[in-house]
N, C-alpha and C positions, 0 to 999 in steps of 0.2 A: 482423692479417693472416691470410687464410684462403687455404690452397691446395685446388682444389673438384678433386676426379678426378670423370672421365666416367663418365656412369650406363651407356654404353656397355663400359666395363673390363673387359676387356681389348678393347683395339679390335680386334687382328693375334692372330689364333690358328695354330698350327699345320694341318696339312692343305694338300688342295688338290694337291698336287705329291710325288712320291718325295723331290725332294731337300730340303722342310720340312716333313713329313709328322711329323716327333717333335716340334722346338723351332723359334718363331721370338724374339729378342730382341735388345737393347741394338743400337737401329735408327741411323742418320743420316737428321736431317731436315733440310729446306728449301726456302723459298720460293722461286719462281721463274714471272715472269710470271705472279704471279696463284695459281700453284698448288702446294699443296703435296706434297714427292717423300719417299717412306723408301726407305730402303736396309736391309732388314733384314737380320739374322745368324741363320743356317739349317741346322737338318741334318734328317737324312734316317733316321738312327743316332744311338744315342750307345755302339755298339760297334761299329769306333772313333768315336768323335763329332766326323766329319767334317763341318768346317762350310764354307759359302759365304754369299755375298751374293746378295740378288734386289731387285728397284727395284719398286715400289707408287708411285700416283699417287692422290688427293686432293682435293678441290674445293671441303672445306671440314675438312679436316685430322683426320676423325674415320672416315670411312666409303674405306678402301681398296681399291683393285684393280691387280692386278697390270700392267705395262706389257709382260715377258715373262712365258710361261710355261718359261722356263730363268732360272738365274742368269747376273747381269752378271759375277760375280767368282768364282772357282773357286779352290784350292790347283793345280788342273792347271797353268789359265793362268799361273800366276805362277812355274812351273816346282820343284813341291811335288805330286805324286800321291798321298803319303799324306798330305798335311798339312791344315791346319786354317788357313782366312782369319775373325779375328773384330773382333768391335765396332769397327765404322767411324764417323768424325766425319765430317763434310761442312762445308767453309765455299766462298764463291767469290771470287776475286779476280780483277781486270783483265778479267772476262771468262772467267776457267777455274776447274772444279769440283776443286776439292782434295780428295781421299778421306786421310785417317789409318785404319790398319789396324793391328792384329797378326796375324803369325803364326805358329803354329808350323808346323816344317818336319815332324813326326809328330803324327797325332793320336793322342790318350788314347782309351780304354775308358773309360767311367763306369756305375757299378752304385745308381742310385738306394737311400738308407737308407735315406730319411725323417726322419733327423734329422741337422741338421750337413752337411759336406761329404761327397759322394757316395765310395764305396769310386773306385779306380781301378786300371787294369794298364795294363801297356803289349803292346800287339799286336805281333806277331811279322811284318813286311814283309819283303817280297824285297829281292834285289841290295843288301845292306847296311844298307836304310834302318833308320834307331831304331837301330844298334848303336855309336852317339858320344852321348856325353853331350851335347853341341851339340845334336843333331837335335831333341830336346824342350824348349829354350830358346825363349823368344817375343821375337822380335824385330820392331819395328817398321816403318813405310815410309809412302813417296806414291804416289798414283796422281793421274792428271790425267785431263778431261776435257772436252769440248768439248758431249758433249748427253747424259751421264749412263748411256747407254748402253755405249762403249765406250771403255776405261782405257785407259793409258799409263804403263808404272812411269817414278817421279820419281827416287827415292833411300829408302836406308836412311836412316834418322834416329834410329837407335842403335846401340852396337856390339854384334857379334853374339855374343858371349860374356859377357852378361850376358841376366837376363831383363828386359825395358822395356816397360810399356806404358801407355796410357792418353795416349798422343801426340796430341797436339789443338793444331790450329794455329787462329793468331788472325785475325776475318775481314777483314782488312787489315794492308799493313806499319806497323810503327811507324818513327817516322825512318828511312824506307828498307829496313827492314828487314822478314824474316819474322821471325814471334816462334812460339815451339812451348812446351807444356807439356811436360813427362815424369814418367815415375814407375819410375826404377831400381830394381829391388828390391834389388841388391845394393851399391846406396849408403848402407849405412849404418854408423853407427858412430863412433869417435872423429872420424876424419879428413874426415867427412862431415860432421859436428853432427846427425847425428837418429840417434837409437837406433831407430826404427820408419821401415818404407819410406813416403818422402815426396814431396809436389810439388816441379820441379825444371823453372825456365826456361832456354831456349837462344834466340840467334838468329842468322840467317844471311841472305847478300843474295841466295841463288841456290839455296835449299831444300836442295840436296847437303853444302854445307860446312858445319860449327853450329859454334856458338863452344862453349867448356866451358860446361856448363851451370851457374848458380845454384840456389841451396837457395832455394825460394820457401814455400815453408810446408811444418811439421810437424806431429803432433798436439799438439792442443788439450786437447780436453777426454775425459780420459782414460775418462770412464765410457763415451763411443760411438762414439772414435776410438783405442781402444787398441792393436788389432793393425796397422792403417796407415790410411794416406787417400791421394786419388787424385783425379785431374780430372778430371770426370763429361762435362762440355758446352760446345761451343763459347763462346767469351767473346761477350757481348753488351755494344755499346757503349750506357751512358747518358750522362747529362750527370754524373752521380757517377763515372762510372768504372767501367771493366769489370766485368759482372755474371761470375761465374762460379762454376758449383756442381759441386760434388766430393763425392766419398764417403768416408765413413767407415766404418770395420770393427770391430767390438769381438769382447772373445774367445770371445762366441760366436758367433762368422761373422755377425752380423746385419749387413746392409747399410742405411744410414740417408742422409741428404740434408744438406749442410750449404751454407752461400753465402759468397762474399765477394767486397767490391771491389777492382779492381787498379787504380791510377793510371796513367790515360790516355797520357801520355807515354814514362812511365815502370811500364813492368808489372810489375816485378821488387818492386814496391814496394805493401804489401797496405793498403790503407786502412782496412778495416773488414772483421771477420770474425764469423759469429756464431758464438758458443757455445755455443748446443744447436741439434740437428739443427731441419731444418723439414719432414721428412719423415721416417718411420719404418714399416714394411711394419704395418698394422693391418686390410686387409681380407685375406678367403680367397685372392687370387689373389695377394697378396704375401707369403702366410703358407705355401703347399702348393703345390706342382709337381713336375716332371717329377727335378729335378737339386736345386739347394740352397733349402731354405726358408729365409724371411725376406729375402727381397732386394728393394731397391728401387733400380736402377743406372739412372741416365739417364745416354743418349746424345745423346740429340738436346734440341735446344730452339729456338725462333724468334717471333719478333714479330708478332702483327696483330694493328690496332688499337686498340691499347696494350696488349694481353694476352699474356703469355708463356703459350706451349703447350710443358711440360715432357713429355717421351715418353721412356719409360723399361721395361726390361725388369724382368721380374717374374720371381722362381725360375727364371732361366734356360727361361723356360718360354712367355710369352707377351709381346705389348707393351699398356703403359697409356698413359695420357693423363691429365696434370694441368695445372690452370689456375691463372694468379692475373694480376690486373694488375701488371705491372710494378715501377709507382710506390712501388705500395704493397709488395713485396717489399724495392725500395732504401731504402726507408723502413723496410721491420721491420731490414736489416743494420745501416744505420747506428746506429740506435737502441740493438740489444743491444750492438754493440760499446761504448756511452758506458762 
């Protein structure tokens, strides 16, 4: 199995606009009618590194252009002035665009090293804002939508006194059901079963209510999953069983690609998972940027055909593009898991 990145990479550079004019990354993509839509994650800053969302359109999933020149999704709108809207998932169902987001309610300073994670402060805001320990918590949510354009909050889909993210809903109910990824950070421990922050499924009939969430996978393999793992990209239905790729962190913040299948019916339940990563940051644009090196975080991914187009932020810094067919993907998982 080969996964080919575009000679294009980085496809989505920053620029262009004041408000993603430093960083764009870790995008939501997907099909529709023919055409493929991002939702990238943007700032303007990164003191404070206030991010939003803006919408790009596609006609053959490599060459973008913007649909607005404003963002669709702001900290304002969602009633957050200093705060931070990031890494959006996109699936559709019945007819409606489901956004997954994080936010925090203050954004961070970040002071580029160069090596490692970036220094950070926190910014001194008016009328109280940033002075609760709450207010720099990242809590999750929905938004809805009807033409991608303009959202409609759904529901939190964590509690707000934890930090949660990496909220990815499946693109279809299961038995009636919505089904949602998570990744609590502060689920861990005896009482949890994973010493390191892990994947963690919920589901619910009406997006607002979740049942308790399940412990859905920990880390593996400690040499490139030691610090934690997390749920990278929307689940893709095969005839094996939901594809879904996740990341892994090792201790020195290197962000790498791992895969695995979830049983159709039954998601909670991992059928096949590989053991070493299948992606790991090896050219300049996933080795050096703006904020952390070494990062290779997908957010988006979708099907034409039969080729998965993996789209993934690079060092917080730009968006890439990788390819493989499918098949042959579900074919490398199940195989390394024998």
């Amino acid at each position: 199995m080969q996964i080919t990145r575009h000679p294009n990479n980085p496809i989505v550079v920053p620029g262009g606009y004041e408000w993603r004019k430093v960083t764009v990354f870790n995008p939501a993509v997907i099909i529709d009618n023919g055409k493929f839509y991002m939702i990238e994650r943007t700032a303007g800053s990164l003191t404070p590194c206030k991010n939003y969302l803006g919408l790009l359109e596609s006609e053959d999933g490599v060459n973008f252009t913007h649909v607005k020149d404003e963002p669709i999704v702001t900290p304002d709108m969602l009633g957050f002035p200093y705060g931070s809207v990031q890494d959006p998932r996109i699936v559709k169902i019945d007819g409606t665009f489901y956004l997954n987001y994080a936010l925090r309610p203050c954004a961070m300073s970040y002071y580029p090293t160069g090596a490692g994670v970036p220094e950070r402060s926190i910014p001194t805001y008016p009328d109280g804002w940033g002075e609760e320990e709450g207010h720099w918590l990242t809590r999750s949510s929905i938004l809805k939508s009807d033409n991608l354009l303009d959202w409609e909050f759904v529901a939190d889909t964590t509690p707000l006194d934890i930090n949660d993210r990496d909220n990815i809903l499946f693109p279809e109910k299961i038995n009636g059901k919505f089904v949602l990824l998570r990744r609590p950070e502060e689920y861990v421990g005896e009482a949890y079963g994973t010493e390191k922050a892990a994947m963690w499924i919920t589901y619910s009939e009406d997006l607002v209510n979740w049942e308790e969430p399940k412990l859905l996978a920990t880390a593996g393999n400690l040499s490139w999953e030691s610090r934690k793992i997390g749920g990278s990209t929307p689940p893709i239905r095969t005839d094996k069983g939901w594809l879904v790729l996740y990341h892994g962190v090792d201790e020195e913040i290197v962000y790498r690609v791992g895969a695995m299948l979830l049983d159709l019916e039954q998601p909670e339940k991992i059928i096949a998972r590989t053991h070493n990563f299948i992606m790991e940051p090896e050219t300049y644009y996933e080795k050096f940027g703006f904020q952390i090196p070494n990062v290779i975080f997908p957010t988006g991914n979708v099907v034409k055909d039969g080729l998965l187009y993996i789209y993934y932020g690079v060092t917080d810094t730009a968006i890439a593009l990788a390819t493989v067919p499918l098949d042959e993907l579900v074919e490398h998982i199940l195989k390394e898991a024998e």
